[in-house]
N, C-alpha and C positions, 0 to 999 in steps of 0.2 A: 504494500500500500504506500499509497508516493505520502511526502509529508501533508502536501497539501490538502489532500484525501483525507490522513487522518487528523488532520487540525482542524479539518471539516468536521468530522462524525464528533470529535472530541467537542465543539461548540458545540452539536445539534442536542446531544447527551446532557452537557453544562444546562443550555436552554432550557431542555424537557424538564429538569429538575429542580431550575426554578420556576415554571410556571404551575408546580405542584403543591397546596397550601404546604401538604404535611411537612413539607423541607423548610418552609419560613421560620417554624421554633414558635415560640410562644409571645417574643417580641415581636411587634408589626416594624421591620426592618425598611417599610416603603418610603421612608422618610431620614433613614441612617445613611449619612455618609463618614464613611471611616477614616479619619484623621491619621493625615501621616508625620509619624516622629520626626521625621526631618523632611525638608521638600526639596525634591532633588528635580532635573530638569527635564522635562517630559521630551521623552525620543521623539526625534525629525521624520517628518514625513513631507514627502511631495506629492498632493494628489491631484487630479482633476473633480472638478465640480461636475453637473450633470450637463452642463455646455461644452465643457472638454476643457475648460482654463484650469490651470493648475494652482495649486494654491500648496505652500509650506506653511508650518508651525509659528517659523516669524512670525507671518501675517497679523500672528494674536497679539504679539509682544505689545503692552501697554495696555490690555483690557484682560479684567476676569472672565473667562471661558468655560466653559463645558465642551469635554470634547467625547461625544456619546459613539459607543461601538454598536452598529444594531445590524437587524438584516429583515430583511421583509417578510420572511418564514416565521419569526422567531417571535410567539403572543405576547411575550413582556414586553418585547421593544415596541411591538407595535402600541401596546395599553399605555406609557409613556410618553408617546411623543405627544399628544394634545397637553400635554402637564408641563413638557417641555417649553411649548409655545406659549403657553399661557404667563412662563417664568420669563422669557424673552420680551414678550407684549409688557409685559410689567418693568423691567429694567429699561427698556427701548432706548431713553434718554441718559441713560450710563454707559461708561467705558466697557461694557459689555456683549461678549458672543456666545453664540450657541454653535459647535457643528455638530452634524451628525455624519460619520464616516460609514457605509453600507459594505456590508461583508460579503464579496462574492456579488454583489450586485449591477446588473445594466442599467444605464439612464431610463431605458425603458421602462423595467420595472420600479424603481422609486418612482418614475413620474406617474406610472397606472396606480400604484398604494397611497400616493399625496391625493391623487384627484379621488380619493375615499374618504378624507380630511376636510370636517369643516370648523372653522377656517383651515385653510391651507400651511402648515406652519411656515414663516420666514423668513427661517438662518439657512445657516449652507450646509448645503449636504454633499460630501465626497464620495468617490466609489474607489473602493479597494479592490481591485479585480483579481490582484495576485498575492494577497494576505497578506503581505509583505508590510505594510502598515500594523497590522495585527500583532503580526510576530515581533515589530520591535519595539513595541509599546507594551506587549507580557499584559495582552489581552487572555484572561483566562476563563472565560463565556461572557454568554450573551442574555443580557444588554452589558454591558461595561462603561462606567461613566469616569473619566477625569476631572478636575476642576481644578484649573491653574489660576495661578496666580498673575501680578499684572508683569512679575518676571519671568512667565512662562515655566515655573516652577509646578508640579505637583504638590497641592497643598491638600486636598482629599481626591476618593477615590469611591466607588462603589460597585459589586458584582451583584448584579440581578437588577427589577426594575425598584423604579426611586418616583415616588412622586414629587418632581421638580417645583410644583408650587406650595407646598405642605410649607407652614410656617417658619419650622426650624429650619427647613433649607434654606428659604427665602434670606433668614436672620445670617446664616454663615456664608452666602455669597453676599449680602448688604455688607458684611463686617469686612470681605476681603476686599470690596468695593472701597472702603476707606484707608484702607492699606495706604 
């Protein structure tokens, strides 16, 4: 099995088992983002948007980010992204971004699962067509969430979905906002 295969199945598995209650535990984790002991600098990536322009990591340098791992098979990412857009609509006038990077995905398919989206979320959305993103970001399922700092730092993190406008998050990207 080529790697890419089973970094496939490996997410599809990760996925299945968090959109499973019994694996959440008894804390509702959809609002946890896991704080990291030290913030260290979120891996480079080159991608293209769903126009074909490419876009790197820079790009964020100077605003707090979410940088969301998802794929359009996968029920948590898709139950997230209206929460996502909702946290973006609500920042709008801050140093603030949202992307979302699609795993395995064609322009085609993101743009058929947005036009299922009302509103339409709009930040950027990337495609990773050859995991390569995935893999040097220690993507380990799906959804997977970053949230950098305005130094493009790793300052939390989260596996599984996250309600993006649940108060406490709101309150810890506001805080990083004043950084």
């Amino acid at each position: 099995m080529s790697l890419r295969r089973h970094l496939g199945a490996t997410l599809v598995v990760a996925c299945a088992l968090l959109a499973v209650p019994a694996f959440a535990g008894k804390q509702d984790a959809r609002h946890h983002l896991t704080t990291l002991a030290k913030r260290t600098a979120f891996a480079g990536f080159s991608l293209p948007d769903l126009d074909g322009t490419t876009h790197t990591v820079e790009d964020l340098r100077g605003k707090v980010a979410i940088v969301n791992f998802w794929a359009v098979w996968c029920p948590p990412c898709r139950k997230e992204m209206p929460s996502l857009e909702r946290l973006r609509a609500h920042l709008a006038d801050q140093a603030f971004s949202v992307v979302a990077v699609a795993q395995g995905e064609t322009a085609n398919s993101v743009h058929e699962y947005l036009e299922t989206l009302r509103p339409a979320p709009k930040f950027l959305y990337l495609l990773d067509t050859d995991w390569e993103a995935t893999s040097a970001c220690g993507v380990r399922g799906l959804p997977m969430s970053f949230v950098l700092d305005k130094k493009g730092r790793v300052a939390y993190q989260a596996v599984g979905e996250v309600e993006f406008d649940h108060p406490e998050v709101v309150r810890v990207i506001e805080a990083l906002l004043r950084e």
